[in-house]
C-alpha positions as protocol buffer text, in pm:
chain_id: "A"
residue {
  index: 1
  type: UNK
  ca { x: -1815 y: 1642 z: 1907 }
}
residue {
  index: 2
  type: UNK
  ca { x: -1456 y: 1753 z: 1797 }
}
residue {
  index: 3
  type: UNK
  ca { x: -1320 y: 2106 z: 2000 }
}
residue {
  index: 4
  type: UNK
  ca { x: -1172 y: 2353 z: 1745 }
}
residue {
  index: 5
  type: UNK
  ca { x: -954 y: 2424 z: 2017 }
}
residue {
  index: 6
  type: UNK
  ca { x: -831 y: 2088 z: 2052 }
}
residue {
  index: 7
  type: UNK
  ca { x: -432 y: 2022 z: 2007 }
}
residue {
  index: 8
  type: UNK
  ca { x: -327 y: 1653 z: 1913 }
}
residue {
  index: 9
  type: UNK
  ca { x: 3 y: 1527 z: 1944 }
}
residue {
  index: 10
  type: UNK
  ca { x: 137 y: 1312 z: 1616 }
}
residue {
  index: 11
  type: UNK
  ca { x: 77 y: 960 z: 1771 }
}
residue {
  index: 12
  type: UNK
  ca { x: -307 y: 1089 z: 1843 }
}
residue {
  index: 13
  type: UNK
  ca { x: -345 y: 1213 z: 1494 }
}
residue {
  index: 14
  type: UNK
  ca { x: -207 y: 874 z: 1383 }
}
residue {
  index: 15
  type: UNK
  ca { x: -438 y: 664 z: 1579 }
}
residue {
  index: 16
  type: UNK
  ca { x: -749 y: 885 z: 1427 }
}
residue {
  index: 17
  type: UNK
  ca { x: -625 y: 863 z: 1092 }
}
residue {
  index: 18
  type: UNK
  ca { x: -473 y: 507 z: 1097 }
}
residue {
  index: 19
  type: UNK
  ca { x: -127 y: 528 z: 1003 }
}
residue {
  index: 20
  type: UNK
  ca { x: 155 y: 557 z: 1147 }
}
residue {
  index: 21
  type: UNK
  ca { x: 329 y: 824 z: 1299 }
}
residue {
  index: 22
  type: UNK
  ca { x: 632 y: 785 z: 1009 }
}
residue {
  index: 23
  type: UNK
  ca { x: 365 y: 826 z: 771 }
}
residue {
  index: 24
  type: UNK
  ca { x: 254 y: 1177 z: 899 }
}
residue {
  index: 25
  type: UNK
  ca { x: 610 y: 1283 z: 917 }
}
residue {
  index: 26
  type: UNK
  ca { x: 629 y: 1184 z: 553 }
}
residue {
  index: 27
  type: UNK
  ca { x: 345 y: 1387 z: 409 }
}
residue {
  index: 28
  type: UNK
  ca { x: 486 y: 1666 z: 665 }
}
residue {
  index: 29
  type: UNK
  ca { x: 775 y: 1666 z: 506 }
}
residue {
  index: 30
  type: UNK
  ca { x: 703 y: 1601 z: 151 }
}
residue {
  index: 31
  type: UNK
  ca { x: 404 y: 1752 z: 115 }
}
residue {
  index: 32
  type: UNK
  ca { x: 419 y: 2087 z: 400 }
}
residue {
  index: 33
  type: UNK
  ca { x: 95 y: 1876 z: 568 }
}
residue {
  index: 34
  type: UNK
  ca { x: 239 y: 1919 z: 963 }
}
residue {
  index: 35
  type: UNK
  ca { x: 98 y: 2035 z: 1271 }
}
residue {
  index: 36
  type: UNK
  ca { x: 63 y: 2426 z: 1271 }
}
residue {
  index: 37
  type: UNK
  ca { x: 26 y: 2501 z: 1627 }
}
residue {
  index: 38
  type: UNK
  ca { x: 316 y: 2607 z: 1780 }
}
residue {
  index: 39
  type: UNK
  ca { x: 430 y: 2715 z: 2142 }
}
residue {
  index: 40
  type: UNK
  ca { x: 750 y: 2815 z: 2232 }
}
residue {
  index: 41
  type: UNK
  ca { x: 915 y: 2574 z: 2415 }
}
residue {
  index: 42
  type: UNK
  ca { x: 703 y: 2246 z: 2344 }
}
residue {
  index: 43
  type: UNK
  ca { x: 668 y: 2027 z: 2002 }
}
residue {
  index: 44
  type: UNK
  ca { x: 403 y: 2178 z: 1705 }
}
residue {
  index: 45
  type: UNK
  ca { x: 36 y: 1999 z: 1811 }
}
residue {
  index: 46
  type: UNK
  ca { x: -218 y: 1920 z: 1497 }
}
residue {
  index: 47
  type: UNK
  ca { x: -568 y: 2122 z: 1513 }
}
residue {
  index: 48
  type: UNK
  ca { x: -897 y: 2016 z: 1434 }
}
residue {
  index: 49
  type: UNK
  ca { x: -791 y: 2201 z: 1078 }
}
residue {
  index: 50
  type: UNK
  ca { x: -510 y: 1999 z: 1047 }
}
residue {
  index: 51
  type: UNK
  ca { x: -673 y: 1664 z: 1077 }
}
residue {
  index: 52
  type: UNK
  ca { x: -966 y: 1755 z: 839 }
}
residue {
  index: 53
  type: UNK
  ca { x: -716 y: 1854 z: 584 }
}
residue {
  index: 54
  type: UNK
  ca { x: -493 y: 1525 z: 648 }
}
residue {
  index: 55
  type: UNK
  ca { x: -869 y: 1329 z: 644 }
}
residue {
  index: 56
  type: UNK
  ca { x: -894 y: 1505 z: 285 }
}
residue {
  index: 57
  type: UNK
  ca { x: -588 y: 1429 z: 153 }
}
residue {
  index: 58
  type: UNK
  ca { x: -603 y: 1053 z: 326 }
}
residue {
  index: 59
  type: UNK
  ca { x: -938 y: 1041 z: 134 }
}
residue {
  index: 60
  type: UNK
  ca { x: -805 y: 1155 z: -213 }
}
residue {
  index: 61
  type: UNK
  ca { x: -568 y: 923 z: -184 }
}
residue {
  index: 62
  type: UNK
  ca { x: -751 y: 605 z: -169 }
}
residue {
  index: 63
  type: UNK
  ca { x: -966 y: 725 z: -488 }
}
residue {
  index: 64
  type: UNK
  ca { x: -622 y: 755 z: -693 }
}
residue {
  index: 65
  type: UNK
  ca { x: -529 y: 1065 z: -687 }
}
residue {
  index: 66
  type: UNK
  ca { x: -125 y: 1151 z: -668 }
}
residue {
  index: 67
  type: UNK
  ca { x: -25 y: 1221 z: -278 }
}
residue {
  index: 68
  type: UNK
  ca { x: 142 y: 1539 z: -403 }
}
residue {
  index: 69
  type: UNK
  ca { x: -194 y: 1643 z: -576 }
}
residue {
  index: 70
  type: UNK
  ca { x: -361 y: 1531 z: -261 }
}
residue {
  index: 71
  type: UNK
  ca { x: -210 y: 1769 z: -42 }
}
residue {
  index: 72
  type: UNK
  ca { x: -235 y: 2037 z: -298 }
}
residue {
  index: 73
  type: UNK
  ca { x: -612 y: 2021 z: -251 }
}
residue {
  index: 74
  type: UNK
  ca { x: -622 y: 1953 z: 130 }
}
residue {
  index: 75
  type: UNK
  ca { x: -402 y: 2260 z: 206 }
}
residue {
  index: 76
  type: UNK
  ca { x: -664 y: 2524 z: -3 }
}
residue {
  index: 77
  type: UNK
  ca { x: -846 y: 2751 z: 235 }
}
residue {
  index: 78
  type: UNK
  ca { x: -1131 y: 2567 z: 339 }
}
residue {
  index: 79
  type: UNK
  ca { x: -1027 y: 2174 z: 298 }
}
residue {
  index: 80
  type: UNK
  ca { x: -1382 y: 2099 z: 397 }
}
residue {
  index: 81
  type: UNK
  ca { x: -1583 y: 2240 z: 76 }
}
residue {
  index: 82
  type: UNK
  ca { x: -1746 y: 2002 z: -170 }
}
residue {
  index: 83
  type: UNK
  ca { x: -1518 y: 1940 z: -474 }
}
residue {
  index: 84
  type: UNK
  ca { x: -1628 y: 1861 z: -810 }
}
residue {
  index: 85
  type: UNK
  ca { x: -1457 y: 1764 z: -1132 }
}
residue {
  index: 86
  type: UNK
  ca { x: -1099 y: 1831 z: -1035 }
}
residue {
  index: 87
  type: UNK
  ca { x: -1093 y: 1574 z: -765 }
}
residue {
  index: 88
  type: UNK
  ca { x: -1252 y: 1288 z: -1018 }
}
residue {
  index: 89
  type: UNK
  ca { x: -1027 y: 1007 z: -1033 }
}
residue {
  index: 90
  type: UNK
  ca { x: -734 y: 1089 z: -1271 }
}
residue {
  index: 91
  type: UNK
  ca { x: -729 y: 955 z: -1609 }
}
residue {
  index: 92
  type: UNK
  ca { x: -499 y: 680 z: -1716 }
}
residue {
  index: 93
  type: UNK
  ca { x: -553 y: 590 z: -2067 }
}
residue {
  index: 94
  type: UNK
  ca { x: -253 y: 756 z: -2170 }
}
residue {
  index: 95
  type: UNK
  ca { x: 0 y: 595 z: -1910 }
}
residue {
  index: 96
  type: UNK
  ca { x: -188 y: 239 z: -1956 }
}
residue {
  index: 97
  type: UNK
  ca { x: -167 y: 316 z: -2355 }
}
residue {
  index: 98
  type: UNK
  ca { x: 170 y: 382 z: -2316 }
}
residue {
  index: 99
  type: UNK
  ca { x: 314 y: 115 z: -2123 }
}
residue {
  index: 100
  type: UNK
  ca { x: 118 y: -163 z: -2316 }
}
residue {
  index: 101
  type: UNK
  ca { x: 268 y: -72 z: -2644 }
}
residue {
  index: 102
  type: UNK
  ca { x: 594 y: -31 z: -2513 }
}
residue {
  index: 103
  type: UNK
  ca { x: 542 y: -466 z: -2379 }
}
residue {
  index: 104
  type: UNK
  ca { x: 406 y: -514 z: -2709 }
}
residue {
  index: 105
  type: UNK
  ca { x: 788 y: -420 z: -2826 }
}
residue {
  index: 106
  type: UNK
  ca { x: 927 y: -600 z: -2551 }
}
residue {
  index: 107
  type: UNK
  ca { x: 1129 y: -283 z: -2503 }
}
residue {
  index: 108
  type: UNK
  ca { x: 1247 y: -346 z: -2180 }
}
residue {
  index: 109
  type: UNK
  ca { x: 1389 y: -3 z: -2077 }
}
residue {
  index: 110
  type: UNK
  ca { x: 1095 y: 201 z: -2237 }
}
residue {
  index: 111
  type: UNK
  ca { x: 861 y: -79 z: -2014 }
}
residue {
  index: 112
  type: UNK
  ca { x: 1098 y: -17 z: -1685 }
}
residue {
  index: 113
  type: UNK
  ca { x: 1085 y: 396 z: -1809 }
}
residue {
  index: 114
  type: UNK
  ca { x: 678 y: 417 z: -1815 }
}
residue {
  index: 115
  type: UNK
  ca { x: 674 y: 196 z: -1495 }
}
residue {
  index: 116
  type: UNK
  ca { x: 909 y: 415 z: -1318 }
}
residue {
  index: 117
  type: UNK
  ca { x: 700 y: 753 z: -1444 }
}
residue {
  index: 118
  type: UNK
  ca { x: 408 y: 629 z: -1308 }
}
residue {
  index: 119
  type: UNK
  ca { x: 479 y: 551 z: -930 }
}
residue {
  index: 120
  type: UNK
  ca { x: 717 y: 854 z: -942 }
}
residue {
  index: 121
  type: UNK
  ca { x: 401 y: 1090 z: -1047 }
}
residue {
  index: 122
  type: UNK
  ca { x: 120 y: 861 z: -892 }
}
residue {
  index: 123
  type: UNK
  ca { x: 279 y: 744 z: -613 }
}
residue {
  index: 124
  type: UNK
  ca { x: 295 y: 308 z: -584 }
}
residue {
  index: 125
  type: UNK
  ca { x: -59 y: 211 z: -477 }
}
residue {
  index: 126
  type: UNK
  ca { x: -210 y: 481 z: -730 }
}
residue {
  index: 127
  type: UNK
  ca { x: 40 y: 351 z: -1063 }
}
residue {
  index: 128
  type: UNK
  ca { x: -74 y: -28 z: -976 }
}
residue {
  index: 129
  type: UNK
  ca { x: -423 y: 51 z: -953 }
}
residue {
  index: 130
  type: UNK
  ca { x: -471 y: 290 z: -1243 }
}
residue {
  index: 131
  type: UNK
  ca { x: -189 y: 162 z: -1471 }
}
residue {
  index: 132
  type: UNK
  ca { x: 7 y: -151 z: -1396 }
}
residue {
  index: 133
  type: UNK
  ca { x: -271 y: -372 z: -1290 }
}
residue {
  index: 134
  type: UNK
  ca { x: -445 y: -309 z: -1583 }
}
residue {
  index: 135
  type: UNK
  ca { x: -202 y: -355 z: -1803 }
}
residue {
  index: 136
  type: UNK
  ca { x: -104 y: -708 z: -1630 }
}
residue {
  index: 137
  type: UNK
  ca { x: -462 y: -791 z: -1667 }
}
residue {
  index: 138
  type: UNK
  ca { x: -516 y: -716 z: -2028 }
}
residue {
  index: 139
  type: UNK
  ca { x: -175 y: -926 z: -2139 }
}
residue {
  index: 140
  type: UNK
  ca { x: -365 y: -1202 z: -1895 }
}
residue {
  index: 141
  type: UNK
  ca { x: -684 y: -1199 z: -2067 }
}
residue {
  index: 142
  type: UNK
  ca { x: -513 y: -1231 z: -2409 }
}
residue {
  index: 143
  type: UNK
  ca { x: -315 y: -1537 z: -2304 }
}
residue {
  index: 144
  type: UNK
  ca { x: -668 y: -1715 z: -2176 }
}
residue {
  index: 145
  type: UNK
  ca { x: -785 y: -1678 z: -2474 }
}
residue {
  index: 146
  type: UNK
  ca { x: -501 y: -1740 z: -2716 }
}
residue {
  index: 147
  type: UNK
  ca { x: -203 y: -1908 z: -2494 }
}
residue {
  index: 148
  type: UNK
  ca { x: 5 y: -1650 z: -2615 }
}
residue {
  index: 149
  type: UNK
  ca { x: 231 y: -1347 z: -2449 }
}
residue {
  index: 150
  type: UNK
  ca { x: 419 y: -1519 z: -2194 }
}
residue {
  index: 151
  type: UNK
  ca { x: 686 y: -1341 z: -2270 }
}
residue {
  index: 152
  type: UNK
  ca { x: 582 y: -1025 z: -2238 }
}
residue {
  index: 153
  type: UNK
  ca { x: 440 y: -1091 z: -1953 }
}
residue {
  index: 154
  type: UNK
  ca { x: 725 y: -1179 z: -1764 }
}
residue {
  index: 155
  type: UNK
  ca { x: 864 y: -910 z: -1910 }
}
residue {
  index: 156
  type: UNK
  ca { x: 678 y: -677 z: -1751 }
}
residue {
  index: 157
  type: UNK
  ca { x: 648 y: -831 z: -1441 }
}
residue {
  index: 158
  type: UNK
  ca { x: 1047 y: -836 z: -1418 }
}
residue {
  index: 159
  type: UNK
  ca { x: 1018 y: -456 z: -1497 }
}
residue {
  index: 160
  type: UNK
  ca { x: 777 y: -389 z: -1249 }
}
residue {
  index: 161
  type: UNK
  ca { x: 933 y: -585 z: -940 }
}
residue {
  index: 162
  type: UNK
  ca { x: 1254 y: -390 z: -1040 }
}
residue {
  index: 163
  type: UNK
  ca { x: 1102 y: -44 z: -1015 }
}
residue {
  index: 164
  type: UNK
  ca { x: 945 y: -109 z: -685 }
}
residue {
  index: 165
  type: UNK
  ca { x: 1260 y: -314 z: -562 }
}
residue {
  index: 166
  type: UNK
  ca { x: 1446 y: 18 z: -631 }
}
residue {
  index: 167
  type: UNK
  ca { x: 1218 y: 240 z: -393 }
}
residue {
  index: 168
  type: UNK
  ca { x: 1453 y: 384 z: -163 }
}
residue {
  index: 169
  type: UNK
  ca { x: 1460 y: 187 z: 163 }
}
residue {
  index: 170
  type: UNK
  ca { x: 1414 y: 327 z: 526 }
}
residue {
  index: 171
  type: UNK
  ca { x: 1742 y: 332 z: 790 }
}
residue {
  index: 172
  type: UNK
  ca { x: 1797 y: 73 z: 990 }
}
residue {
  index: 173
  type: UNK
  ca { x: 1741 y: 249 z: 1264 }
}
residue {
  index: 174
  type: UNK
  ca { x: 1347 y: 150 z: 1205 }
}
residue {
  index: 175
  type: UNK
  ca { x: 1254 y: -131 z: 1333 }
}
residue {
  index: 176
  type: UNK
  ca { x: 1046 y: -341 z: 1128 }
}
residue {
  index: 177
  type: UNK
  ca { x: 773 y: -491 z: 1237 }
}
residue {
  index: 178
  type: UNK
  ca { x: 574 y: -551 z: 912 }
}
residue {
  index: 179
  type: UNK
  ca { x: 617 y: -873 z: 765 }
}
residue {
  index: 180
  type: UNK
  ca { x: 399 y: -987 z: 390 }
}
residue {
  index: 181
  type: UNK
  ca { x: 410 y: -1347 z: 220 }
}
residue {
  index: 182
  type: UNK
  ca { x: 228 y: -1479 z: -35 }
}
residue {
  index: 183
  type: UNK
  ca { x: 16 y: -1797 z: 80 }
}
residue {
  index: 184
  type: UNK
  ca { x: 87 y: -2182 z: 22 }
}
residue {
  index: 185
  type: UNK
  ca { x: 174 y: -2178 z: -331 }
}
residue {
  index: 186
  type: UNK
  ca { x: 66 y: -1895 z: -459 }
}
residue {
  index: 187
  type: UNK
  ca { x: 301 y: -1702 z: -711 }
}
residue {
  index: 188
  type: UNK
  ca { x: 129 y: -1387 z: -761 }
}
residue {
  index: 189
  type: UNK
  ca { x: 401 y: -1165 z: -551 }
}
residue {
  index: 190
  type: UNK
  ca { x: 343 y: -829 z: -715 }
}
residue {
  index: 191
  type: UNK
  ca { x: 88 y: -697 z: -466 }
}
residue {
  index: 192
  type: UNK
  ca { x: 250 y: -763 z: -133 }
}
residue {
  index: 193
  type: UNK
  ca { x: 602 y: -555 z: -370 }
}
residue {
  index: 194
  type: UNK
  ca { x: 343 y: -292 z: -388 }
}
residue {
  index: 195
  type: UNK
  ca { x: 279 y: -282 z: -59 }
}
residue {
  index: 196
  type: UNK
  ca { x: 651 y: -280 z: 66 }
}
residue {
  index: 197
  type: UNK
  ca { x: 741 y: -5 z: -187 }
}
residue {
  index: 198
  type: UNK
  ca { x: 461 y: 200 z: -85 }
}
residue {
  index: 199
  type: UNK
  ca { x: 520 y: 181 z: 279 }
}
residue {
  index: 200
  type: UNK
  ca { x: 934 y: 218 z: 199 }
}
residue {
  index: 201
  type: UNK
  ca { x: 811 y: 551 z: 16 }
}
residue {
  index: 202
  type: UNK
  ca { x: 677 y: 615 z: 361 }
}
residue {
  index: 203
  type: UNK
  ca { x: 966 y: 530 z: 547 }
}
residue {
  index: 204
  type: UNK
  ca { x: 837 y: 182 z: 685 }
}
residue {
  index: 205
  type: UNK
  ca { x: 1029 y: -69 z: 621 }
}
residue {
  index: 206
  type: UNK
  ca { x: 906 y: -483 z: 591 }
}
residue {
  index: 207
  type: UNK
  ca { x: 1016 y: -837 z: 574 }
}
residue {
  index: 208
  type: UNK
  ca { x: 901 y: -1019 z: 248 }
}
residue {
  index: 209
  type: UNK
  ca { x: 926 y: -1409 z: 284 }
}
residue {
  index: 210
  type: UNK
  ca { x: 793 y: -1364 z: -126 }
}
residue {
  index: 211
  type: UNK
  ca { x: 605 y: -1655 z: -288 }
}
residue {
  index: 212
  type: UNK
  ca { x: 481 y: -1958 z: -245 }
}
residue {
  index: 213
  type: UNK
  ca { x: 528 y: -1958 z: 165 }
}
residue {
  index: 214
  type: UNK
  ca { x: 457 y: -2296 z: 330 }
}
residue {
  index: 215
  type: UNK
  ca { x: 239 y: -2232 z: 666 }
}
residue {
  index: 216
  type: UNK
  ca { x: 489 y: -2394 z: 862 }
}
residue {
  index: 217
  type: UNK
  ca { x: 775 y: -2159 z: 691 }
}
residue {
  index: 218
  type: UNK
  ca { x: 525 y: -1859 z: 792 }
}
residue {
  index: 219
  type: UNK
  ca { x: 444 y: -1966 z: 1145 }
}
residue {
  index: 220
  type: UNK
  ca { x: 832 y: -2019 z: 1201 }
}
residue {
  index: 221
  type: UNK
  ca { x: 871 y: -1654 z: 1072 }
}
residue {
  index: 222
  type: UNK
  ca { x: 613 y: -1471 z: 1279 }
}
residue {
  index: 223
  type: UNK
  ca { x: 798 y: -1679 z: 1603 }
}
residue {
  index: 224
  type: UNK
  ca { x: 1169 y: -1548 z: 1513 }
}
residue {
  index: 225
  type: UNK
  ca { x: 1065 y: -1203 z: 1408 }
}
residue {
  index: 226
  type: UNK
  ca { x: 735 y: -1117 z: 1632 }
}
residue {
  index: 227
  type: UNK
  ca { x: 597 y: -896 z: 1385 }
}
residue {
  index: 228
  type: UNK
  ca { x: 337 y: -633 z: 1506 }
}
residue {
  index: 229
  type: UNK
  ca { x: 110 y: -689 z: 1150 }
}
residue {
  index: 230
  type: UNK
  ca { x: 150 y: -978 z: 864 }
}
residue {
  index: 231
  type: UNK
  ca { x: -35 y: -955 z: 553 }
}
residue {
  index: 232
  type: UNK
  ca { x: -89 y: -1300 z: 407 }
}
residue {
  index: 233
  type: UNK
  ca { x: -163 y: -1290 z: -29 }
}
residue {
  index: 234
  type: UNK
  ca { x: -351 y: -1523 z: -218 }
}
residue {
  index: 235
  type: UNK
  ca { x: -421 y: -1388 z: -591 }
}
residue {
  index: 236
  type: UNK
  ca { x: -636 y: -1730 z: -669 }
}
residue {
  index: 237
  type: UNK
  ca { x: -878 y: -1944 z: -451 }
}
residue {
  index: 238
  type: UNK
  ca { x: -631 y: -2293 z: -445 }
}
residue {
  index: 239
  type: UNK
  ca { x: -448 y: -2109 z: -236 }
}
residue {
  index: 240
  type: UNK
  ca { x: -663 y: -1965 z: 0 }
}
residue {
  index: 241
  type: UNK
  ca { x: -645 y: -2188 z: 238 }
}
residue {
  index: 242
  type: UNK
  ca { x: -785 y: -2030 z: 580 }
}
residue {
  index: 243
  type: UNK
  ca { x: -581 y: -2286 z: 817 }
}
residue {
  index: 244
  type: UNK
  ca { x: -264 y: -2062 z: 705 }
}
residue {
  index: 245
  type: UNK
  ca { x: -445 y: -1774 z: 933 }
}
residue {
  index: 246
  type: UNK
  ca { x: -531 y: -1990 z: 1198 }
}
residue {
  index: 247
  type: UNK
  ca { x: -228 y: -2048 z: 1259 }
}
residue {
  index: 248
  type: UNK
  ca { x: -75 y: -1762 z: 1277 }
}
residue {
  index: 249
  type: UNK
  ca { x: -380 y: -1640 z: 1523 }
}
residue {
  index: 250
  type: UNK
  ca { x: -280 y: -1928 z: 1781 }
}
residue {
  index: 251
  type: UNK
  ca { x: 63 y: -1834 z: 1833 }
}
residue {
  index: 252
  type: UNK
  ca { x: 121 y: -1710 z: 2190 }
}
residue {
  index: 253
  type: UNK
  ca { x: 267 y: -1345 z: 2074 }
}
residue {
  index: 254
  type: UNK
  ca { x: 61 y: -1297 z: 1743 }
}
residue {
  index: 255
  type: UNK
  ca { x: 82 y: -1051 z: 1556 }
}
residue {
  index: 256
  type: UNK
  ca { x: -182 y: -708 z: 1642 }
}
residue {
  index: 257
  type: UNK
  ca { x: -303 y: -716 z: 1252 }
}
residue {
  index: 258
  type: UNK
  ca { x: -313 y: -1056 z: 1074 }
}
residue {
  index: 259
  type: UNK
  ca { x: -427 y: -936 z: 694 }
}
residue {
  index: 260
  type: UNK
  ca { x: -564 y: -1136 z: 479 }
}
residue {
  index: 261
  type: UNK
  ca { x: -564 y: -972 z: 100 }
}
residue {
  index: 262
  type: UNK
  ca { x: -614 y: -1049 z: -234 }
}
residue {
  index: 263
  type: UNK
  ca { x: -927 y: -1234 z: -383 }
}
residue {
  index: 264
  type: UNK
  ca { x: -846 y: -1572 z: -337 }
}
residue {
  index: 265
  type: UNK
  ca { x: -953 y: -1592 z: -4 }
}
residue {
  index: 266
  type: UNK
  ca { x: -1298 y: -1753 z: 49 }
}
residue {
  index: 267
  type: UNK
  ca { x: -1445 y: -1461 z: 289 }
}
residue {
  index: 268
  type: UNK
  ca { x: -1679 y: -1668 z: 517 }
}
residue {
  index: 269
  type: UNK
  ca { x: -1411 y: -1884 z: 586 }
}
residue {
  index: 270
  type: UNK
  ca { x: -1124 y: -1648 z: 709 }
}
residue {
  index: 271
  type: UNK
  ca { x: -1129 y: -1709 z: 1072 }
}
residue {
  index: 272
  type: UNK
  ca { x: -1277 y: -1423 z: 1319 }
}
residue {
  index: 273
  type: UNK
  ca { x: -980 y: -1169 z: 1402 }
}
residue {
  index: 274
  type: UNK
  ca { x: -831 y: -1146 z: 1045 }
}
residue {
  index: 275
  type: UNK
  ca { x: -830 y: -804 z: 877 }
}
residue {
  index: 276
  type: UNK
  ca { x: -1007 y: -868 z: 522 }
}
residue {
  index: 277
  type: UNK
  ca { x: -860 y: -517 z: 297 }
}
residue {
  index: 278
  type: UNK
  ca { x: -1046 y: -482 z: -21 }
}
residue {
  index: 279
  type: UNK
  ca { x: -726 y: -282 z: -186 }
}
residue {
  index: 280
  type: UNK
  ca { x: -389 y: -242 z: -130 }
}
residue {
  index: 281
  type: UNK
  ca { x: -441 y: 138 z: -33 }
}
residue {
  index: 282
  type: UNK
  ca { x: -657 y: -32 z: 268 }
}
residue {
  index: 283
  type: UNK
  ca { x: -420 y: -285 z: 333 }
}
residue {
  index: 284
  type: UNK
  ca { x: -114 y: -5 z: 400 }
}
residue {
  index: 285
  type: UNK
  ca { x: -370 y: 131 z: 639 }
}
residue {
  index: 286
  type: UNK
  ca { x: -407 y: -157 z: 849 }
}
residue {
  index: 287
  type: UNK
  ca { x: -60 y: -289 z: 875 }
}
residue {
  index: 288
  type: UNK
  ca { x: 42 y: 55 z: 970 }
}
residue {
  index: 289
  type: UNK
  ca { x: -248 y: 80 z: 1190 }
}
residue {
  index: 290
  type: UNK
  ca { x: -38 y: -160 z: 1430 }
}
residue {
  index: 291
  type: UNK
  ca { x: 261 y: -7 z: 1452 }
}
residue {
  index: 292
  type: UNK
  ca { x: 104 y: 329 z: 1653 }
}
């Protein structure tokens, strides 16, 4: 049973929430969600209120809705009431609308403009869910069926990996301790630049090895760099190949979190010990879950 009276430092707020401490300093920060207990003479300690209103916000997050949104709702007077209509999942017809007809022109700025509105207002994991994704899957579904749009969907790829490439990037007085790769031949590198924008917008920074990473390239990375989580990508299921993991669980310092996302992975063959996220919102959370 939680004590009202209860004061948490940041790192035990972290732990409960699953992020890391950075994180909380970021939605402090950005968003006015920080500790509000405060005695003279010692740092500002979270409440019980606090955490319920950073579980709320946490929670709005994950079903889509914009961080700054998020903690617009979490800070109201009682964070804990039941919420109906405005806290449905934003709607996205417009931005996905948008951006598709701007491809269709292979207007490259107006494509790079939409992408860039959407993870500015949405925040990254929120725009590739609710708008990019989509978008990337509708130009895929037309080229099963009629071999054609190639080009714009390189296009927007290009534009894409651009806008998250230009997230700003934390000091390098962070250590980083996060390192993503896309498995043995697999191409599809969009999700893990999700993930490293996102947790650069948090002030975490990560090593991408990018596509197509040979186990033994992998392995030789997680040696050099010692990485406290690795998240390991495979979009299809030829390149799911679960000895990738393994090895990565038998070196002598592995890694806290070994990750395995995406759906090419065949689930009841990921060995025991590997985190399996169903989203990128949940992956965040468990790579950052090792760095507390």
């Amino acid at each position: 049973m939680s004590n009202p009276a209860a004061a948490y430092s940041a790192g035990a707020v972290a732990r409960r929430l699953g992020v890391a401490v950075t994180t909380l300093r970021t939605w402090h920060q950005r968003y006015g969600m920080g500790p509000s207990l405060h005695e003279p003479g010692h740092h500002r300690r979270y409440t019980e209120q606090d955490i319920k209103r950073l579980e709320l916000m946490q929670r709005l997050i994950f079903e889509g809705v914009a961080p700054a949104e998020a903690a617009r709702w979490a800070r109201r007077p009682t964070p804990d009431a039941p919420v109906a209509a405005p806290l449905a999942a934003p709607d996205f017809t417009s931005a996905v609308r948008g951006l598709n007809r701007a491809a269709m022109r292979l207007d490259a700025p107006a494509v790079r403009q939409r992408i860039a509105e959407a993870v500015r207002e949405l925040g990254v994991i929120a725009a590739w869910d609710g708008v990019l994704r989509p978008v990337l899957a509708a130009i895929g579904e037309r080229y099963a069926a009629t071999g054609e749009l190639v080009e714009v969907e390189h296009l927007v790829s290009g534009c894409i990996s651009a806008v998250f490439g230009a997230v700003p990037q934390p000091g390098g007085e962070v250590p980083t301790r996060i390192l993503l790769a896309c498995a043995d031949d697999e191409q599809h590198s969009l999700p893990i630049e999700a993930v490293a924008a996102a947790l650069a917008a948090d002030g975490v920074p990560t090593r991408s090895l990018g596509a197509r990473v040979p186990p033994e390239a992998l392995t030789a990375a997680v040696r050099r760099t010692g990485p406290a989580a690795v998240l390991v990508w495979s979009q299809i299921r030829s390149t799911g190949g679960p000895a990738q993991l393994a090895a990565i669980l038998a070196e002598r310092s592995r890694p806290l979190v070994v990750a395995a996302g995406g759906p090419g992975w065949h689930r009841p063959s990921v060995p025991a010990g590997v985190v399996l996220p169903d989203s990128l919102a949940e992956a965040v959370v468990a790579l950052t879950s090792a760095l507390t």
